[in-house]
C-alpha positions in Angstrom: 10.1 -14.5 -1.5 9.8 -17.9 -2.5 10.4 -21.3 -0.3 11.0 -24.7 -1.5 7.5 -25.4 -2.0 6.9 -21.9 -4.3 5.6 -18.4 -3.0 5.6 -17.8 0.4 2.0 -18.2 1.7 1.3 -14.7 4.0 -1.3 -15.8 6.5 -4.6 -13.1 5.5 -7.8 -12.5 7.3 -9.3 -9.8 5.4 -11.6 -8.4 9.1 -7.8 -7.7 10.8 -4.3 -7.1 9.5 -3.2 -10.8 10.5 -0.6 -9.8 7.4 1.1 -7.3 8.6 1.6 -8.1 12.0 3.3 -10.9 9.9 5.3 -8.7 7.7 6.6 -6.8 10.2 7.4 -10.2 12.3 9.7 -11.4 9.2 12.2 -9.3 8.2 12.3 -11.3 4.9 8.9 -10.4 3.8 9.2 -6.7 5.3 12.2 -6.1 3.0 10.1 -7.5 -0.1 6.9 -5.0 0.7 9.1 -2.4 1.9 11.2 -2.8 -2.0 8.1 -3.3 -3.9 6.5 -0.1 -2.7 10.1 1.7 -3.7 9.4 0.2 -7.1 5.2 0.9 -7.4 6.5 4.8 -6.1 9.1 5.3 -9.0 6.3 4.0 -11.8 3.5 6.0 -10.6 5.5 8.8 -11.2 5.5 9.3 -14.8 2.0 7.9 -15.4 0.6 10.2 -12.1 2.9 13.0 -14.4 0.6 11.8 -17.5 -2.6 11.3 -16.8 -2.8 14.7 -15.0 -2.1 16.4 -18.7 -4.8 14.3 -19.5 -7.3 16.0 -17.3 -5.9 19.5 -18.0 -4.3 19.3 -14.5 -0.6 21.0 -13.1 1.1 17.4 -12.5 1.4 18.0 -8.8 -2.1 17.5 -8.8 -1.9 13.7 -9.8 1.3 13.3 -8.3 -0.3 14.3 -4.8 -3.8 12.0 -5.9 -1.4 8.9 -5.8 0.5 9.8 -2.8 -3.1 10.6 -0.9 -4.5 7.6 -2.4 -2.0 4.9 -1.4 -1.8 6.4 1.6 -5.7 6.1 2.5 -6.6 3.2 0.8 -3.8 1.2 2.7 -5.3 2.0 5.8 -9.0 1.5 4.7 -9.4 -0.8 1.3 -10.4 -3.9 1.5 -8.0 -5.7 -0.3 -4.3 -6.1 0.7 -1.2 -5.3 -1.7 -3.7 -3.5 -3.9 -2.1 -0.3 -5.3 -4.7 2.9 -5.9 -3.4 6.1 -8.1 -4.4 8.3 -10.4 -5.5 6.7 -13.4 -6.4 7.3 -16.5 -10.1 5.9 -16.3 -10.9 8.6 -14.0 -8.7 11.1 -16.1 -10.8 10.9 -19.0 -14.1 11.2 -17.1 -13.6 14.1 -15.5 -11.4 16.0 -17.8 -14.5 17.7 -19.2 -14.9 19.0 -15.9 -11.9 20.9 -15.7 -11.6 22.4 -19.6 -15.0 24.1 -18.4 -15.4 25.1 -15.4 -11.6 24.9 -13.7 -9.6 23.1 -11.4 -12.2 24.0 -7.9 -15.2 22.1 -9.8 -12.6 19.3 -10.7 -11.9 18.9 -7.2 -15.2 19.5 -5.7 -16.1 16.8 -8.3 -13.7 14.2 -7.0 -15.3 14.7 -3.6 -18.5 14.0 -4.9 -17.5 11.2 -6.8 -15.9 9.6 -3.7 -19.3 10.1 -1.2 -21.5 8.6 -4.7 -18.8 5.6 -4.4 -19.7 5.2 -0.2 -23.3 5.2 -1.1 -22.9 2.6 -3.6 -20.7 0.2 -1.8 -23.0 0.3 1.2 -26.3 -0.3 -0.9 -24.4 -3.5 -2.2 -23.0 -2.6 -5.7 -19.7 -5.0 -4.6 -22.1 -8.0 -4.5 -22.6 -7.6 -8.6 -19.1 -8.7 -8.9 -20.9 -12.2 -8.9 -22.6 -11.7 -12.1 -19.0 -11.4 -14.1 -18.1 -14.4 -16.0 -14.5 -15.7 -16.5 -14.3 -15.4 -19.9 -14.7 -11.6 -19.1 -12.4 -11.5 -16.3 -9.5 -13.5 -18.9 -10.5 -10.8 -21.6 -10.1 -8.0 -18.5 -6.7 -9.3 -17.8 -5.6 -9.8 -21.7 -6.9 -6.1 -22.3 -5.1 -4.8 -19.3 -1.7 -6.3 -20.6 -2.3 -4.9 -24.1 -3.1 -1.5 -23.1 -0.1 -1.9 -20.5 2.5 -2.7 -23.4 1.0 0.4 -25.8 1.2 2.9 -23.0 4.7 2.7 -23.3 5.2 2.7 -27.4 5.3 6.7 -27.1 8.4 6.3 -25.1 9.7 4.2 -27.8 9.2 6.5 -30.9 11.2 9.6 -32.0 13.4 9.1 -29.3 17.5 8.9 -29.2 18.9 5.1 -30.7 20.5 4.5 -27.2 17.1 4.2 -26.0 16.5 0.7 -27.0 19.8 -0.6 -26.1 18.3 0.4 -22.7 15.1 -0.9 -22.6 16.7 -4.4 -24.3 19.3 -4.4 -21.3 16.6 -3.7 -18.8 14.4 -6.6 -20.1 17.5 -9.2 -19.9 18.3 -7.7 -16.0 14.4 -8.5 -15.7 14.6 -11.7 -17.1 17.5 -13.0 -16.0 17.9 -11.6 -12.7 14.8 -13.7 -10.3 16.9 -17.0 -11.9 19.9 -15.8 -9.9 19.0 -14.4 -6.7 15.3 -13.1 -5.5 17.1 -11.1 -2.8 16.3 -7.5 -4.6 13.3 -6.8 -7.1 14.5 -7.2 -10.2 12.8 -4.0 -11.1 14.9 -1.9 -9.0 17.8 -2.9 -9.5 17.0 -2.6 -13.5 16.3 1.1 -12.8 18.7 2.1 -10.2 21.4 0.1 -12.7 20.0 1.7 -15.9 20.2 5.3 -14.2 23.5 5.2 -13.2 24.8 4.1 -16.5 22.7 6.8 -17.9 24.1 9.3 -15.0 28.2 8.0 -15.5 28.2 8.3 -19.3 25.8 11.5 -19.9 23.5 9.6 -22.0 21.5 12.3 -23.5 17.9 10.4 -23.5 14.4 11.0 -21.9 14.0 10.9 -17.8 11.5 11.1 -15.4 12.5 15.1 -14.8 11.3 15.4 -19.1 7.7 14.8 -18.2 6.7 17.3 -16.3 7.5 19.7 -12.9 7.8 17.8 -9.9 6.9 19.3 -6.5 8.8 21.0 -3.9 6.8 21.1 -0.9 3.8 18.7 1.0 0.1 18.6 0.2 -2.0 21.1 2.0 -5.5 20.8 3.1 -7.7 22.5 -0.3 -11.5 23.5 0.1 -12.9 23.8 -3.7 -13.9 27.5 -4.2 -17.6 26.0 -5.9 -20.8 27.8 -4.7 -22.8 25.4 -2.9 -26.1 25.1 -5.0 -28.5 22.6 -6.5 -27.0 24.3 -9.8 -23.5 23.2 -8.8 -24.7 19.9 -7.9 -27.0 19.1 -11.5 -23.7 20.3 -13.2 -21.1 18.2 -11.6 -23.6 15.2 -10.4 -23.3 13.1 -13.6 -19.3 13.3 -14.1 -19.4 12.4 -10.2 -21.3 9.2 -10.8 -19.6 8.3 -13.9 -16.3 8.6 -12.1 -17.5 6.7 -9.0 -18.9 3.9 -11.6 -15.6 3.6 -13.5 -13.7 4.0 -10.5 -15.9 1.4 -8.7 -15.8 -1.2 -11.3 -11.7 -0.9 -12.2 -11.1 -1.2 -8.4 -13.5 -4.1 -7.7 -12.5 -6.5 -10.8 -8.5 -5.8 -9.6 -9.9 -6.8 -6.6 -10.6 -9.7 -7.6 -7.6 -10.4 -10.1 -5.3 -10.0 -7.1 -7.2 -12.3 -5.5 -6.9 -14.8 -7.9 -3.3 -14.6 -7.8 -2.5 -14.9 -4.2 -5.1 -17.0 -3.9 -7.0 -15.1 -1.3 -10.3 -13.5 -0.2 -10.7 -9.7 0.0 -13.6 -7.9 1.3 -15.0 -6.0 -1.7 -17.9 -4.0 0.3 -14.8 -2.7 2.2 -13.0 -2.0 -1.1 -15.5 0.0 -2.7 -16.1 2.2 0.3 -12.2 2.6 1.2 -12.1 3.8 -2.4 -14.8 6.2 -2.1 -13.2 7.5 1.6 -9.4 7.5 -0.4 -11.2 10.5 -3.0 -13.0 11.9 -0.4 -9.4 12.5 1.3 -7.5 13.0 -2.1 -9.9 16.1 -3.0 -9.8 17.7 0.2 -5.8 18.1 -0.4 -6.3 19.3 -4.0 -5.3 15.9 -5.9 -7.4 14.6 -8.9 -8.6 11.1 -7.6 -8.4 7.9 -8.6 -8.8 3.9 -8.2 -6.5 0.5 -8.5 -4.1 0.8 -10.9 -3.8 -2.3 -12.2 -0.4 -2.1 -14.5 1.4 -1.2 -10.8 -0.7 -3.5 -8.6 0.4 -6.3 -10.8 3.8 -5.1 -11.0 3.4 -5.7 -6.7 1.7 -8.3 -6.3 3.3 -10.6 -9.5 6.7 -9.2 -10.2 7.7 -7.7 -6.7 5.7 -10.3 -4.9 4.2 -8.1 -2.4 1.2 -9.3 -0.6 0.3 -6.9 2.7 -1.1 -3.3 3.2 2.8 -2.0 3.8 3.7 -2.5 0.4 0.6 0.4 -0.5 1.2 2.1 2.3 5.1 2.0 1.4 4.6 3.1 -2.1 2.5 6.3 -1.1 4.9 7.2 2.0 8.1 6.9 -0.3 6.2 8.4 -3.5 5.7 11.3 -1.5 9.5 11.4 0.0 10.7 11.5 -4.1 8.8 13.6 -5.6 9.2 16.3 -2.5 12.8 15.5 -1.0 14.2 13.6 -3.8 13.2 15.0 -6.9 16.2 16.3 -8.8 17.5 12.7 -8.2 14.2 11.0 -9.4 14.6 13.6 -12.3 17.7 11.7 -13.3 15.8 7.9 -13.9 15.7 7.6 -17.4 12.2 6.1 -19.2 14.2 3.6 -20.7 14.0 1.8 -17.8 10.7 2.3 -16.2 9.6 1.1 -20.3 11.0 -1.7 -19.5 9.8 -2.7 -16.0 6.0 -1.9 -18.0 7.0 -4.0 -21.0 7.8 -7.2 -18.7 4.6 -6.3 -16.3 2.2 -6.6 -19.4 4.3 -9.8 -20.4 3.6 -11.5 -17.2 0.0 -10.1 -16.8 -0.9 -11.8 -20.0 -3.2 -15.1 -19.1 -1.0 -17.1 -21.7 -3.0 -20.3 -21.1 -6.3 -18.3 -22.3 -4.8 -18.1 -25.7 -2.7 -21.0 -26.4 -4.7 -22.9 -29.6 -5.6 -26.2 -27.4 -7.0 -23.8 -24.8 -9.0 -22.4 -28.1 -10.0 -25.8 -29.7 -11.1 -27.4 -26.3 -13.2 -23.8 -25.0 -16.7 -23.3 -25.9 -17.0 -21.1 -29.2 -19.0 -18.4 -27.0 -16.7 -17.8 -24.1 -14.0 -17.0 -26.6 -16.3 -14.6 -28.4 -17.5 -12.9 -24.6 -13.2 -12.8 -24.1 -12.5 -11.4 -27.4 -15.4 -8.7 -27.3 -13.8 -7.3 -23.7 -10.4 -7.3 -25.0 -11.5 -5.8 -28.4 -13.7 -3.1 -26.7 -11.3 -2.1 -24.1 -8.6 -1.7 -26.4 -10.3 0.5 -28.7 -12.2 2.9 -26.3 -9.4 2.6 -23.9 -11.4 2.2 -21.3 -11.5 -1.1 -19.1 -15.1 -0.3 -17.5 -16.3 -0.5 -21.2 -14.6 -3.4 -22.3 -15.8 -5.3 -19.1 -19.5 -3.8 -19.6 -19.8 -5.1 -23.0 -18.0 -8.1 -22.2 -20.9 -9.1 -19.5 -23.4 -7.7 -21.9 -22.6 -10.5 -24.4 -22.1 -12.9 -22.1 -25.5 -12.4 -20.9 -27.4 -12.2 -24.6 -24.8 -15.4 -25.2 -26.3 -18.0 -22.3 -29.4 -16.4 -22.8 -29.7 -18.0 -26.2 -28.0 -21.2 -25.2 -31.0 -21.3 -22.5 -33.5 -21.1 -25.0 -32.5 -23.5 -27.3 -33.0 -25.9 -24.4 -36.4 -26.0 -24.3 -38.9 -28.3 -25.8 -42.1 -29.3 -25.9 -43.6 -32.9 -26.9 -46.9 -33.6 -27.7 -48.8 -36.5 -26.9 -52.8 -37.8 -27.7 -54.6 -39.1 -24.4 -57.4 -39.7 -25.7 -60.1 -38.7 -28.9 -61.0 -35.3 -27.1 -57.7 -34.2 -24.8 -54.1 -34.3 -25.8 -51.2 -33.3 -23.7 -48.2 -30.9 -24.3 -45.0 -31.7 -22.1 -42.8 -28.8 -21.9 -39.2 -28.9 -21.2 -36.7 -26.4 -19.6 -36.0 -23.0 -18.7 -39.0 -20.7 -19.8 -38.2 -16.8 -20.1 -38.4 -14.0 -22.9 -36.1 -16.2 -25.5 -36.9 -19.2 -24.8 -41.0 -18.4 -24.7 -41.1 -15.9 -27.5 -41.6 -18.7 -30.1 -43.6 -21.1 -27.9 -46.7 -19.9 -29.0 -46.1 -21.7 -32.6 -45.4 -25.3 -31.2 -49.1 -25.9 -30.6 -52.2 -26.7 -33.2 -54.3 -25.2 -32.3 -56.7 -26.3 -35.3 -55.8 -29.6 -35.0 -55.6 -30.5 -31.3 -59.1 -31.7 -29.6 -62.0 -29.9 -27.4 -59.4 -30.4 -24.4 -55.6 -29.1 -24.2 -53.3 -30.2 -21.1 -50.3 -28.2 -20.7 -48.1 -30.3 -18.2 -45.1 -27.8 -16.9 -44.2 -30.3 -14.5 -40.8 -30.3 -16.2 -40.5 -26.1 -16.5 -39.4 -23.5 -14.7 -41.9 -20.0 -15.6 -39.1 -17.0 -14.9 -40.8 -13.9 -16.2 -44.2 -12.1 -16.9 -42.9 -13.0 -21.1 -43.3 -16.3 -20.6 -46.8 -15.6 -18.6 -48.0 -13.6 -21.3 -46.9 -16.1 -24.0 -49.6 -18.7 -22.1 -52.0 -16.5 -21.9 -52.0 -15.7 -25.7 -52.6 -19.6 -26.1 -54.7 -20.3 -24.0 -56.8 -16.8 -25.9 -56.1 -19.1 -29.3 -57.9 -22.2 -28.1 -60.7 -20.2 -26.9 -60.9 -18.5 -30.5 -61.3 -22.0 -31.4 -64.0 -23.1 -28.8 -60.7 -25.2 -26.9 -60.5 -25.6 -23.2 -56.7 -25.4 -22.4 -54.9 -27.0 -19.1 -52.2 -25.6 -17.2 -50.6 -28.6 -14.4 -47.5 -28.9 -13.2 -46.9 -25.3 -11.5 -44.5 -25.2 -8.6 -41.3 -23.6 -7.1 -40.3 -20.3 -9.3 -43.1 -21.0 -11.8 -45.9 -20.2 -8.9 -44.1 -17.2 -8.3 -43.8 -15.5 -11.7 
């Protein structure tokens, strides 16, 4: 809902649920969570649908991972509006699981997955979230809208003609629609309009019901048949952690996306471990897990505007009520149109202003190159823990070099017998590696004065570096200096 002055700020305290004691005051915002959960719950369908082929699953069992999820993380995530699912990310990491040892180690590997992901959040893992630049984050969210928009080219090939007349009419009614009246989501009006065009003239083109069965009755508490032993626990262990990791980092930089755009603070130690709880819930009623899915959190938070816990909660309870009570009608909602509520999601998660060419000219060469290398590596592997891995990675080598090409070091004759060396800047493995040439040693008198007074010593490289100087000059029958040690330097 938007006021004259733009979006309507909801009042958030992330310690109490300030917001939706406010959403449920105003029956303007509750109609705008309670909608934009009806919207998130006909998307997750399909992809919940997909991504359980992916992990060799029945599709009930993602279908009932993104009800439990929504459901659970609503009530204990830490970061409002956020929408959790099953998700490819954790699809392709466990997936092994399940071609080789069955659907009970799948599960019983979720559950795992979920306690490693508790474990982690308490022992701090949230607080690394400070160490990822904004070049990485811009490349997250330009990946994320790429792999968004190709997601749905499948639905667009070797499929009927009257499919794109579809899709072209649900992009105008997507467009056009929020400049008229903000009343209803765009997004569902574009699918219930689409379906009942598709429904009144027997369109003959791919639905929801073409992807898979859909279930007929309610989740039920499921306790993995696995034999509890240290040999169960070295064989599922690593696709745990790797799952809690993936699922972890996906969750934690949405996290912070969302926060970005409502321009609030979420509790990420909260996050991770609500995650963590949410699969520890989801395997114990036989779904596949999952984290934030961030192609239907954006389609909340940015499309829908949705900003409280109802809007997840609302997606999971009426996600549920569709698949279970209202499935032959959810059947009926042809792809057509949930392609096109993906196609404008990927549009308007695209950070535009990252690559417009006097964005490009003005930004340093290297955080283009860090942005490129996450959007580059996620789209290839698929995989947006890996593009955001290597994205940090070069970051990292990146400033590390820029560092190092600060430092320098100016020499100066005192006297006949002592001369001085000033050195200048950060000293650490690349910026000391080469210090051990700036000094001549043949040259230079009985007494050498190394003055740091303008350095900063950050690692046992750069303390070895001195040391095999100061073992030069003494080759040479030199007496070597070392003033100027203080703050971090004393320490290393």
């Amino acid at each position: 809902m938007n006021t004259p002055h733009g979006p309507e700020q909801v009042p958030h305290d992330p310690r109490t649920d300030v917001s939706v004691r406010f959403a449920l005051r105003s029956p303007a915002r509750l109609k705008t969570e309670l909608l934009a959960g009806l919207v998130v719950a006909l998307a997750l369908i399909p992809e919940a649908i997909a991504f359980s082929v992916i992990a060799g699953v029945d599709p009930r069992v993602g279908l009932f991972a993104s009800v439990t999820m929504a459901i659970t993380i609503a009530i204990v995530g830490g970061r409002p509006a956020m929408i959790s699912a099953a998700t490819a990310a954790v699809a392709l990491v466990i997936a092994p699981v399940s071609e080789q040892y069955g659907v009970d180690h799948l599960i019983a590997t979720v559950i795992l997955g979920g306690v490693f992901q508790v474990l982690l959040s308490f022992l701090g893992v949230a607080k690394l979230m400070r160490f990822v630049p904004r070049s990485v984050m811009v490349g997250f969210v330009n990946s994320l809208a790429i792999l968004v928009f190709v997601a749905q080219i499948p639905h667009l090939v070797d499929v009927p003609w009257m499919v794109y007349p579809l899709v072209a009419a649900g992009l105008l009614v997507l467009v056009f629609l929020p400049k008229i009246t903000e009343a209803v989501p765009a997004p569902l009006v574009t699918i219930v309009l689409l379906t009942a065009v598709t429904v009144a003239f027997s369109l003959n083109v791919p639905d929801v019901a073409d992807q898979g069965e859909l279930p007929e009755s309610l989740p039920t508490l499921f306790f993995p048949d696995v034999p509890l032993t240290f040999e169960t626990l070295r064989i599922l262990a690593p696709y745990a952690l790797a799952m809690a990791l993936v699922g972890l980092m996906e969750s934690l930089m949405t996290a912070k996306l969302v926060d970005d755009i409502t321009d609030t603070r979420s509790d990420k130690t909260r996050e991770g471990w609500g995650q963590g709880v949410a699969n520890i819930v989801t395997g114990f009623f036989g779904g596949m897990g999952g984290c934030a899915v961030v192609g239907q959190t954006m389609m909340n938070v940015k499309v829908s505007g949705a900003r409280t816990r109802l809007s997840t909660l609302a997606a999971g309870v009426f996600l549920l009520i569709l698949v279970v009570a209202l499935g032959d009608i959810v059947g009926l909602v042809p792809m057509a149109a949930l392609v096109a509520v993906m196609i404008m999601v990927s549009i308007a998660t695209v950070d535009w202003h990252s690559v417009h060419p006097r964005t490009l000219r003005l930004m340093p060469l290297s955080e283009t190159v860090v942005m490129v290398v996450t959007v580059v590596a996620t789209v290839s592997t698929g995989n947006l823990a890996i593009g955001v891995s290597l994205g940090v990675l070069t970051a990292m080598v990146l400033f590390a070099r820029r560092v190092a090409h600060m430092t320098t070091v100016e020499r100066t004759l005192t006297s006949d017998d002592t001369c001085t060396y000033r050195v200048t800047g950060e000293l650490f493995w690349a910026s000391s590696n080469d210090l051990v040439f700036q000094f001549d040693y043949i040259g230079d008198p009985e007494n050498v004065v190394v003055d740091l007074t303008a350095a900063d010593i950050w690692d046992a490289s750069t303390v070895a570096t001195f040391d095999a100087i100061q073992q030069k000059y003494a080759a040479k029958g030199k007496t070597v200096t070392i003033v100027g040690l203080d703050g971090a330097s004393l320490v290393s």
